[in-house]
DSSP file (Angstrom, degrees, kcal/mol; ACC not computed):
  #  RESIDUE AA STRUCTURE BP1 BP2  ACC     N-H-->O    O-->H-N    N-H-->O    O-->H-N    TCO  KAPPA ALPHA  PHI   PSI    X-CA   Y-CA   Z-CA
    1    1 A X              0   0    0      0, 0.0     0, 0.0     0, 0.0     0, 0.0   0.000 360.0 360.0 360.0 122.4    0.0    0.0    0.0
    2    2 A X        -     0   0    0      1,-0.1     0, 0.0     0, 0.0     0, 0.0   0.290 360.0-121.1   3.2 123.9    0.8    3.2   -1.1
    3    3 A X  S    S+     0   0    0      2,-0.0     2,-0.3    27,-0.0    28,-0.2   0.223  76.2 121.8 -80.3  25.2    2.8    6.0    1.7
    4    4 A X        -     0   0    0      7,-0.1     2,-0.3     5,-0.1     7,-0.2  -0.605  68.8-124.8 -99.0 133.7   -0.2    8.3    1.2
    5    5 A X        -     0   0    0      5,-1.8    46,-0.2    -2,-0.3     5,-0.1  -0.642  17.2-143.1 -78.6 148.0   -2.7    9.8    4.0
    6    6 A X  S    S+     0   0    0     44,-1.8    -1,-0.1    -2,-0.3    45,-0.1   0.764  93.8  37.1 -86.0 -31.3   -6.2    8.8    3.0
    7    7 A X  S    S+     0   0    0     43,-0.2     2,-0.2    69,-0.1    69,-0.2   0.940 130.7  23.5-100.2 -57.0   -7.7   12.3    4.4
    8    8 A X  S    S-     0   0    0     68,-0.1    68,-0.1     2,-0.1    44,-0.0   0.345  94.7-132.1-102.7-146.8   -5.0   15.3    3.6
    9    9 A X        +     0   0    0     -2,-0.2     2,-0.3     1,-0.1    -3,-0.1  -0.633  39.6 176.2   1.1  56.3   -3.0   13.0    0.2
   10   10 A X        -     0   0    0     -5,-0.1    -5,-1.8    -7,-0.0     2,-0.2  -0.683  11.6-160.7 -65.6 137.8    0.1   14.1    2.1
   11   11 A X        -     0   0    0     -2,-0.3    -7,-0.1    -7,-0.2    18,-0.0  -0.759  31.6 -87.9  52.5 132.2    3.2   12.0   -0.4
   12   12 A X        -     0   0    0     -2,-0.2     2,-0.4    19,-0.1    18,-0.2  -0.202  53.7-154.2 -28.8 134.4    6.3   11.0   -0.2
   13   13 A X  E     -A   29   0A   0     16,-1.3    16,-2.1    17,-0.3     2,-0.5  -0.995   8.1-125.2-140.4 153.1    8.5   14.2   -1.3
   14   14 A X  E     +A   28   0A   0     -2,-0.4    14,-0.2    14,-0.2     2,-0.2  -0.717  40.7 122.9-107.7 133.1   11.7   14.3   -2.7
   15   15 A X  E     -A   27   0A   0     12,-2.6    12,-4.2    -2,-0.5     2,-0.9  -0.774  46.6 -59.9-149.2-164.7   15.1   16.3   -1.6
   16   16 A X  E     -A   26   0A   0     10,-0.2    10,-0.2    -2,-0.2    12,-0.0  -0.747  11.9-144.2-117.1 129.3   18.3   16.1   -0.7
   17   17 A X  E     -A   25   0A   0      8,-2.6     8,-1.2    -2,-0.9     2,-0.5  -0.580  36.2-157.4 -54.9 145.2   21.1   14.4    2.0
   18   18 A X  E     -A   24   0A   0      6,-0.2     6,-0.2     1,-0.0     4,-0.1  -0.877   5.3-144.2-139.0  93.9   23.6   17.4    2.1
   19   19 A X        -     0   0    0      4,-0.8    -1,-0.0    -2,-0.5     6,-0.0   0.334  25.6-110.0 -31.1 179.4   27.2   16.1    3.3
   20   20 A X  S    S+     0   0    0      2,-0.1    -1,-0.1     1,-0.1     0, 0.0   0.412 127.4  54.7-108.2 -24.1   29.3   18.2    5.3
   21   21 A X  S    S-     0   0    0      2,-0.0    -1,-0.1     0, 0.0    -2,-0.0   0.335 129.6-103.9 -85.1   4.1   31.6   18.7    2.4
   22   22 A X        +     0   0    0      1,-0.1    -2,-0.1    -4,-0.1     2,-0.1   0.878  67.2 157.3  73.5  25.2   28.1   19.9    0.6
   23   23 A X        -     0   0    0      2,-0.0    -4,-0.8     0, 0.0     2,-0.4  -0.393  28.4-153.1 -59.0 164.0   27.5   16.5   -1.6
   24   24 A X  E     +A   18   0A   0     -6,-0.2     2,-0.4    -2,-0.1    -6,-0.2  -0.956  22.7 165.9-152.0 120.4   23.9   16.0   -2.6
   25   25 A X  E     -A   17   0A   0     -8,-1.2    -8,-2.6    -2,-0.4   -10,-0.1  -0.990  47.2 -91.8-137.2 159.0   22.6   12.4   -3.2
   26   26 A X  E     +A   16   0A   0     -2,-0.4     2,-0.2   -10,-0.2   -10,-0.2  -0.019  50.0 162.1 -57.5 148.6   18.9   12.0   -3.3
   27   27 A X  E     -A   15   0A   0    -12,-4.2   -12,-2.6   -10,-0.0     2,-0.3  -0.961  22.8-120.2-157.2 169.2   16.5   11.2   -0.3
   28   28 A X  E     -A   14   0A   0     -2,-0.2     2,-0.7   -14,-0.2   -14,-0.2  -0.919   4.9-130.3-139.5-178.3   13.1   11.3    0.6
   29   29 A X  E     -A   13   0A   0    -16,-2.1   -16,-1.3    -2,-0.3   -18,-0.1  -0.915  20.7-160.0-137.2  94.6   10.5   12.6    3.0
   30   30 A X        -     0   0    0     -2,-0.7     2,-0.3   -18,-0.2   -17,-0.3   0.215  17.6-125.0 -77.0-175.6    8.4   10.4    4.4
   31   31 A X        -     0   0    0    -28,-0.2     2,-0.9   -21,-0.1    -1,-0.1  -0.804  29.4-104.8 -85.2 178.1    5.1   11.7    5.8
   32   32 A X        +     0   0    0     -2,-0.3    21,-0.4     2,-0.0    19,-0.1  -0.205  56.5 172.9 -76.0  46.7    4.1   10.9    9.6
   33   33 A X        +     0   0    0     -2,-0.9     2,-0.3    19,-0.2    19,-0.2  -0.226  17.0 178.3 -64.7 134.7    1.5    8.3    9.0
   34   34 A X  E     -B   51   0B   0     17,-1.1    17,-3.3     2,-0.0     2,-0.8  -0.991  28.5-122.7-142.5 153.5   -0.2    6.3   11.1
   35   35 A X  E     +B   50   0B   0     -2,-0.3     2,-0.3    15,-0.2    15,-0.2  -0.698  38.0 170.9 -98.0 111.8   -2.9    3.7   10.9
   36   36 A X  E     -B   49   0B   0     13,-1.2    13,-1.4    -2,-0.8     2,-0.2  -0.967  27.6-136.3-121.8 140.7   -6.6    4.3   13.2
   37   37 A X  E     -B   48   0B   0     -2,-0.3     2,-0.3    11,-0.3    11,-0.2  -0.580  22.6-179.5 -45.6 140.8   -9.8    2.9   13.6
   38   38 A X  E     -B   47   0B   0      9,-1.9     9,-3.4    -2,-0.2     2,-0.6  -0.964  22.2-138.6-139.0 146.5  -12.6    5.1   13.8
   39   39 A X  E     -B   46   0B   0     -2,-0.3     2,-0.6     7,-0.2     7,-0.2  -0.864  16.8-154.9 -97.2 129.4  -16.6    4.2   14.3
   40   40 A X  E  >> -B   45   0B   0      5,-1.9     4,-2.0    -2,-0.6     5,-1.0  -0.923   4.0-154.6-116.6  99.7  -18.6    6.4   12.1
   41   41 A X  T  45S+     0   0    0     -2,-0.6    -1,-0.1     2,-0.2    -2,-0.0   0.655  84.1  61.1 -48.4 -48.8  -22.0    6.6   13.8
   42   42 A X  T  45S+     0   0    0      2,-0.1    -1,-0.2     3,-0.0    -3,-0.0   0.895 113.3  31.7 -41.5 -71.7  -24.0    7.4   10.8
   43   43 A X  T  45S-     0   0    0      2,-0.1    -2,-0.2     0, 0.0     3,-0.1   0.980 104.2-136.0 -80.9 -72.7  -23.2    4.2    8.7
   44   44 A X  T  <5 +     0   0    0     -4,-2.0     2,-0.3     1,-0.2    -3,-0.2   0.661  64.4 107.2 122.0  66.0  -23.0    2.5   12.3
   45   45 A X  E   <S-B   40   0B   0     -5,-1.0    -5,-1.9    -7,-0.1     2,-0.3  -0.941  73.3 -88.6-149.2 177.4  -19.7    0.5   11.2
   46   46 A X  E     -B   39   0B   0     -2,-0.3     2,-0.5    -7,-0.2    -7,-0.2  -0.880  32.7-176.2 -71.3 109.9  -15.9    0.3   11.5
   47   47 A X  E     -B   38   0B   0     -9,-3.4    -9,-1.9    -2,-0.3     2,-0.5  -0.883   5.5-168.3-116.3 142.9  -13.2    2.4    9.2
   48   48 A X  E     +B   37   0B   0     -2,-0.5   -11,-0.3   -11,-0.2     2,-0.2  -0.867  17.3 177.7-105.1 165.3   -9.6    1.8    9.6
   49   49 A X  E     -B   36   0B   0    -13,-1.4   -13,-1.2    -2,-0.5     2,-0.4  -0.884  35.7-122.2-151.8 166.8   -7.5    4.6    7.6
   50   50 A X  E     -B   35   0B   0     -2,-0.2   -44,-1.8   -15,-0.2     2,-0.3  -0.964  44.2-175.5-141.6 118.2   -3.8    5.4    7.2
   51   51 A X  E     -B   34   0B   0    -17,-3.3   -17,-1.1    -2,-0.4     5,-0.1  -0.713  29.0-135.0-120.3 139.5   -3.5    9.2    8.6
   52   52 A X        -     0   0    0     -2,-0.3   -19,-0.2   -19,-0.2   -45,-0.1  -0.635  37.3-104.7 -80.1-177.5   -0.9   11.3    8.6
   53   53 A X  S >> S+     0   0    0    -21,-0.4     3,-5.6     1,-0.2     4,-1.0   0.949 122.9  51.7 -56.3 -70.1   -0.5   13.3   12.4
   54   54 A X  H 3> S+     0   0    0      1,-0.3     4,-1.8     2,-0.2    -1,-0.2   0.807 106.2  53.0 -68.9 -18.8   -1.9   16.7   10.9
   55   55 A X  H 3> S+     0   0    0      2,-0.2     4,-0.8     1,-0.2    -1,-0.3   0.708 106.1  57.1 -87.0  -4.0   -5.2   14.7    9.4
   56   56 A X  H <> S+     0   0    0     -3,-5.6     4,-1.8     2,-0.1    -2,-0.2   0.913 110.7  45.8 -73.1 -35.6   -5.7   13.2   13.4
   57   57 A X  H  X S+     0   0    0     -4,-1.0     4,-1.4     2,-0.2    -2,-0.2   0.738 105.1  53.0 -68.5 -22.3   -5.9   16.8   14.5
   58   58 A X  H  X S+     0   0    0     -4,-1.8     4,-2.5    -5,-0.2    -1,-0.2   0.784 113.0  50.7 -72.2 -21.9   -8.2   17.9   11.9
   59   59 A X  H  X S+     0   0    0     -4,-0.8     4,-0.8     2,-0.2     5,-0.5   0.692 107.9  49.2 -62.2 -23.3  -10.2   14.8   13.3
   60   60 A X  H  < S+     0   0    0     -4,-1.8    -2,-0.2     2,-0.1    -3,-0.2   0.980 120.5  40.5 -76.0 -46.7   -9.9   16.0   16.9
   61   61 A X  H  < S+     0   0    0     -4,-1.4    -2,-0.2     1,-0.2    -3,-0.1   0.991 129.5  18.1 -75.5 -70.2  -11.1   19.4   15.8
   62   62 A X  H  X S-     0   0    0     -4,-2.5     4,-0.5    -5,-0.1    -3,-0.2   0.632 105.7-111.5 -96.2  -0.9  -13.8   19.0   13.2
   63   63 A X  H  X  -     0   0    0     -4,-0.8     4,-1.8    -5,-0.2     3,-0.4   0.569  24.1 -90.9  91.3 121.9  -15.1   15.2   13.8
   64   64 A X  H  > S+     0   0    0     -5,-0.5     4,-4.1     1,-0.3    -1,-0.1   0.650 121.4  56.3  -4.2 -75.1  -14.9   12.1   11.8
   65   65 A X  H  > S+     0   0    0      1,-0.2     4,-1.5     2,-0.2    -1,-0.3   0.785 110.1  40.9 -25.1 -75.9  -17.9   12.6   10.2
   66   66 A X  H  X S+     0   0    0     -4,-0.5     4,-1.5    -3,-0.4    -1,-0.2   0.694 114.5  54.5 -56.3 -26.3  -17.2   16.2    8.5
   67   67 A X  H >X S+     0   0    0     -4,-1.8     4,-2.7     2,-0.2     3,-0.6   0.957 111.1  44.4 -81.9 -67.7  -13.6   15.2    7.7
   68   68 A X  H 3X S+     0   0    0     -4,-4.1     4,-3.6     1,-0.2     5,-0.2   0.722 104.9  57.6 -19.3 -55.1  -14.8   12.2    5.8
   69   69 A X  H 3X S+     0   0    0     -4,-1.5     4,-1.4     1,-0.2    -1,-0.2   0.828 112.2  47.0 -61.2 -43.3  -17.6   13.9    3.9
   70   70 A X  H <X>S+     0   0    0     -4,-1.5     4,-3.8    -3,-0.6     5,-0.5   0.987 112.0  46.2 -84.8 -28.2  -14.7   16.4    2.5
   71   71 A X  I >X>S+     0   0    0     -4,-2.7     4,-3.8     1,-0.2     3,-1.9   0.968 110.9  56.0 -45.9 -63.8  -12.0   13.8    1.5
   72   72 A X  I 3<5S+     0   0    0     -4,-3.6    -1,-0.2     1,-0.3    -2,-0.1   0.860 112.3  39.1 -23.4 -46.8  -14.7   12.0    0.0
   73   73 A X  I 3<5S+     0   0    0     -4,-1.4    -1,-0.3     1,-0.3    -2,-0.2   0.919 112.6  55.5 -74.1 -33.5  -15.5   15.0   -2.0
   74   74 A X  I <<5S-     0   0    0     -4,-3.8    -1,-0.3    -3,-1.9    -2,-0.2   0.871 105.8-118.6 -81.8 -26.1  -11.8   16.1   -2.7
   75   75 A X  I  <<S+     0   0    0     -4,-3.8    -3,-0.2    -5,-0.5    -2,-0.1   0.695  88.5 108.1 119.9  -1.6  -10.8   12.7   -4.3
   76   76 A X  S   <S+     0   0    0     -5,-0.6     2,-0.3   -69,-0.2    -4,-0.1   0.721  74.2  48.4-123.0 -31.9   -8.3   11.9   -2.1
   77   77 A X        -     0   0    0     -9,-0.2     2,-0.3   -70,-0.1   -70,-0.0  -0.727  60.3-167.3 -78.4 157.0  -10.5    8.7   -0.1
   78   78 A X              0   0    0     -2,-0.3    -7,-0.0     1,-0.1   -72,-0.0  -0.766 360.0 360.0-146.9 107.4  -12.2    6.1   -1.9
   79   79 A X              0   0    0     -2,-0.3    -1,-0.1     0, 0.0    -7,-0.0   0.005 360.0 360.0-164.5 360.0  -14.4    4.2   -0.1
């Protein structure tokens, strides 16, 4: 599976290791992803997702429910 947050589409991004002599050999930039259940009240089921850190706090703040309904809408879940 894919290194992508299901809620924000947060990606892998690409830079550089930068020596102490100033070499540059490619690396990349993981996001902070983590995998949660949540019970969605509505549909009255279980969803597990794989969220980066800033998409748990947009859950703590605006609620399961509303965060879904806009992934949904941006493209970025598919369910």
């Amino acid at each position: 599976m894919a290194r992508v947050c299901q809620v924000t589409g947060k990606r892998p991004r690409v830079g550089n290791n930068v020596s102490h002599a100033n070499n540059k050999t490619k690396r990349k930039f993981y996001p902070n992803l983590h995998k949660k259940r949540f019970y969605i009240p509505e549909e009255e089921k279980w969803v597990t997702l794989k969220l980066s850190a800033n998409a748990l706090k947009t859950i703590n703040k605006k609620g399961i429910s509303a965060v879904l309904k806009d992934a949904r809408k941006k493209g970025t879940l598919s369910m």
